[in-house]
C-alpha angles and dihedrals in degrees: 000000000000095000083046087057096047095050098045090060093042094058087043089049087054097051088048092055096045094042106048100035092117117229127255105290131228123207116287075247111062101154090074093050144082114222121227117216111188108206093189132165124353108356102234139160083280095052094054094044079059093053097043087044092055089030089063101032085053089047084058096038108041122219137174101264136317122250122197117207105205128188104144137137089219133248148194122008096220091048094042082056089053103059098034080053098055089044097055101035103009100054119084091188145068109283121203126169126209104196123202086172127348106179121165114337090009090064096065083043093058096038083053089078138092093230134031122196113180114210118215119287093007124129139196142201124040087131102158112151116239137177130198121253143192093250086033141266138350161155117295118239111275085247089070089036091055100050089047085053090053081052104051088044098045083054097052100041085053092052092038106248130146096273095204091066092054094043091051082048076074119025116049099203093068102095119211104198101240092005099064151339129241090264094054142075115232119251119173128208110223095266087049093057092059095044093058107044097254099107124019112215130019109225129200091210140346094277096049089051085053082047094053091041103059087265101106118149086005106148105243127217117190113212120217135188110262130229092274095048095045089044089058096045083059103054095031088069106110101247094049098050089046092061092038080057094055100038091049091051094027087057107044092041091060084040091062088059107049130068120248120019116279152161097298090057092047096060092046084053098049094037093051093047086051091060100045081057090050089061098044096055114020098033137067081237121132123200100267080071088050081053101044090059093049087056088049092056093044094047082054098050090054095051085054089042117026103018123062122217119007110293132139100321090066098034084056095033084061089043105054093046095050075049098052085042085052099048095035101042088026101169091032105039098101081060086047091052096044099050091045081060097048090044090044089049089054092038095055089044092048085055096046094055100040096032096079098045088045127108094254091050092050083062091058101037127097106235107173120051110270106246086028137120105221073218097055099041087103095051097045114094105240113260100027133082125234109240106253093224085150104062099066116120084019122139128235156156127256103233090183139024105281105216081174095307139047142109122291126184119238108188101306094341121097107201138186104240137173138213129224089242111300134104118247111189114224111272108043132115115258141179128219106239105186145340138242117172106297093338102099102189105202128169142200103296088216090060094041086051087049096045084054096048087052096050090044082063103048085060110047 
C-alpha cells in the first residue's frame, strides 16, 4: 500500500507540474506585438498541436501579425496539413514567414503564408515525398506524389506564387530552364526564391524582414513550447512511447500476478499516464483514445485473471491497443509498434533470466534433494539416495495430490512417496507404511487408524 501511495502522488505531483506550468506569456498588451512562432527541427504531432495551440490563443488575444521562424528538415505529411490548414482557414491575422531552411514539408509551410522573407544563406524546396521501408526509404507511389504535388501547387496558387516552382519542388521529373533538370528536385538559394516568385523579400535578419513587411518599431514576443508541450514532444517520439507502451502493460501484467501492490504496478501506472499525457498534448488524440488504451489493458488483464489460456480477451485486448497506437501516433505508429516489440522481447527475456534466481521464484523453488536429510547430505554418495528406513510408522502430510504418486512433507523433509493404490488428495495426514530402497509406500492415517481397529476386533 505504501508503493501504491508514492506513486499516486507522484503521478499527481507530475500532472500538477505539466499542467500548471503557465505558457509563455505576451504582453498583457498583444494588440501592439508581433508573435513569434519558432517551427524548428523535425515537424511532428507535437509540432502541429504547438501551431493550433498559438493560432487560437492569438485569435482570442489579438496581435499585430504572426511571424514564423522555419528552419526545419521537414517531417511528417499529416502534421505538415495541419499546420498549413490552420494557416490558410484557422488564422484570423496577418501571417508572414521568415525561412532559414525549408526543406520538404517546411517548404508548403513557408509558401502558406501572406509574406515570405528569405535569411542569408537559407534554401528552400527539395520536397519529395518518402516512407520508410523494411529494406529503407523510398519514394512514395505516384498516387501519393501526385496528390502532394496538387497540394504544393493549390498553396501557391492561394498566396500567389508561381505554382510550377513549387510543383518541381515534388516531383523531379518537372523540369525549370536554369533552376533544375528532369532527374532533380528543385531546391532554391534565397535570391532565387524571390526571382522566381516563390518568396517575396530577402531579409538580413528578423527585424529587417518586420521592417520590410509594414512591422517597424512593432514590439516582438517570441512564443516557446512550454514544459507540458516539451515534455510531450518528448515522449511522443516513436521509440519512447514504445517503451512507455511496454512498461504501462509489462507492469501491470507482473503486477497481476503478484500479492500486494508494488513497484511493478507503480511504473505501469506512471508510464501509462504518461502516455495518456503524450496524447492529449502532443497528439491530435482526443480522450476516447486515452480510453481505448485503458480497454486494451483491462481485456488483457482478464485474459491473465479471469480467462485461462489465451482466448478472445487477449486477442481483443492486442487489437484495440495496436488500434488506439494507430489513431493516436498515426504516421509513426508502425515505429511505435515496432519498438514496443523490440522493448517487450528484452523485457520477457529480462524476466526469464532474472525471474528464477528472484525472491518470488526461490518460493517456489526445491532447494534440498527429494528422499534426502539436509543432515545427511555429507555422508550420502553422490548420486544415490540413503534408504529412509526410518521413516516407517511416521506421520506426514500429503503436499501434492498423491494419484498414486506425489511428494509429502515428514517434519523438514520433503519426500517422493507412493500410494498402494489409492488416491490421497493433498492435504491430508498420511503414514508411512514401509520402505524399498528409495520407494516409501504411505497411506491415508485415518484409514490406517481404521485397518488397526478392524484387526483388534478379529481377533477378540
Amino acid at each position: 500500500m505504501r508503493s501504491l501511495r508514492w506513486s499516486v502522488l507522484c503521478l499527481i505531483a507530475l500532472l500538477a507540474l505539466v499542467t500548471l506550468t503557465p505558457p509563455q506569456a505576451a504582453a498583457q498588451d498583444a494588440t501592439n506585438a508581433v508573435w513569434i512562432i519558432p517551427i524548428e527541427g523535425e515537424i511532428t504531432s507535437a509540432s502541429a498541436q504547438f501551431v493550433r495551440a498559438r493560432i487560437d490563443r492569438a485569435n482570442r488575444e489579438r496581435p499585430l501579425a504572426l511571424l514564423f521562424v522555419i528552419d526545419t528538415p521537414g517531417g511528417a505529411v499529416q502534421a505538415m496539413q495541419r499546420i498549413v490548414d490552420d494557416i490558410l482557414n484557422r488564422t484570423e491575422l496577418p501571417t508572414m514567414a521568415v525561412v532559414r531552411n525549408a526543406f520538404s514539408a517546411g517548404a508548403l509551410i513557408a509558401m502558406a503564408t501572406e509574406q515570405l522573407a528569405m535569411l542569408p544563406g537559407s534554401a528552400i524546396g527539395a520536397a519529395l515525398p518518402i516512407q520508410v521501408t523494411p529494406t529503407g526509404i523510398a519514394p512514395v507511389d505516384e498516387k501519393f506524389t501526385s496528390a502532394f504535388r496538387g497540394e504544393f501547387r493549390s498553396v501557391a496558387e492561394a498566396r500567389g506564387r508561381d505554382p510550377r516552382i513549387a510543383e518541381a519542388m515534388v516531383d523531379e521529373r518537372i523540369e525549370i530552364p536554369g533552376l533544375s533538370t528532369s532527374n532533380e528536385l528543385l531546391t532554391l538559394t534565397a535570391s532565387q526564391a524571390v526571382e522566381f516568385d516563390i518568396a517575396d523579400i530577402e531579409a538580413r535578419s528578423i527585424g529587417d524582414a518586420l521592417e520590410q513587411f509594414g512591422y517597424g518599431g512593432a514590439r516582438v514576443e517570441r512564443l516557446e513550447p512550454n514544459l507540458t508541450e516539451r515534455l510531450g514532444g518528448i515522449l511522443a517520439l516513436p521509440l519512447v512511447a514504445g517503451l512507455l507502451l511496454v512498461l504501462g502493460i509489462g507492469g501491470l501484467v507482473i503486477e497481476f500476478f503478484t500479492p500486494g501492490f508494488g513497484i511493478p504496478g507503480a511504473v505501469g501506472v506512471l508510464a501509462l499516464a504518461l502516455l495518456a499525457l503524450t496524447a492529449v498534448v502532443a497528439t491530435p488524440a482526443g480522450v476516447w483514445d486515452v480510453l481505448l488504451i485503458l480497454v486494451g489493458v483491462i481485456l488483457l488483464a482478464v485474459e491473465a485473471l479471469i480467462i485461462p489460456g489465451f482466448g478472445v480477451a487477449g486477442v481483443l485486448g492486442i487489437g484495440v491497443l495496436a488500434f488506439a497506437v494507430f489513431r493516436i501516433f498515426q504516421e509513426s505508429w508502425v515505429f511505435v509498434l515496432g519498438y514496443s516489440g523490440v522493448f517487450g522481447g528484452v523485457l520477457m527475456a529480462a524476466l526469464l533470466w532474472f525471474l528464477p534466481n528472484s525472491r518470488f521464484a526461490a518460493r517456489l523453488r526445491l532447494h534440498t534433494r527429494i528422499g534426502r536429510s539436509g543432515d545427511d547430505e555429507e555422508s550420502v554418495e553422490p548420486g544415490r539416495y540413503r534408504e529412509r528406513s526410518d521413516l516407517i510408522g511416521q506421520l506426514g502430510v500429503a503436499l501434492t495430490d498423491l494419484r498414486p504418486a506425489g511428494v509429502a512433507r515428514f517434519g523438514d523433509d520433503r519426500v517422493d512417496v507412493v500410494t498402494q493404490g489409492d488416491f490421497i488428495p493433498h492435504g491430508t495426514s498420511i503414514k508411512v507404511l514401509h520402505v524399498e530402497g528409495n520407494r516409501v509406500t504411505v497411506r491415508e492415517a485415518s484409514a490406517e487408524a481404521r485397518a488397526s481397529e478392524d484387526a483388534a476386533n478379529a481377533a477378540i
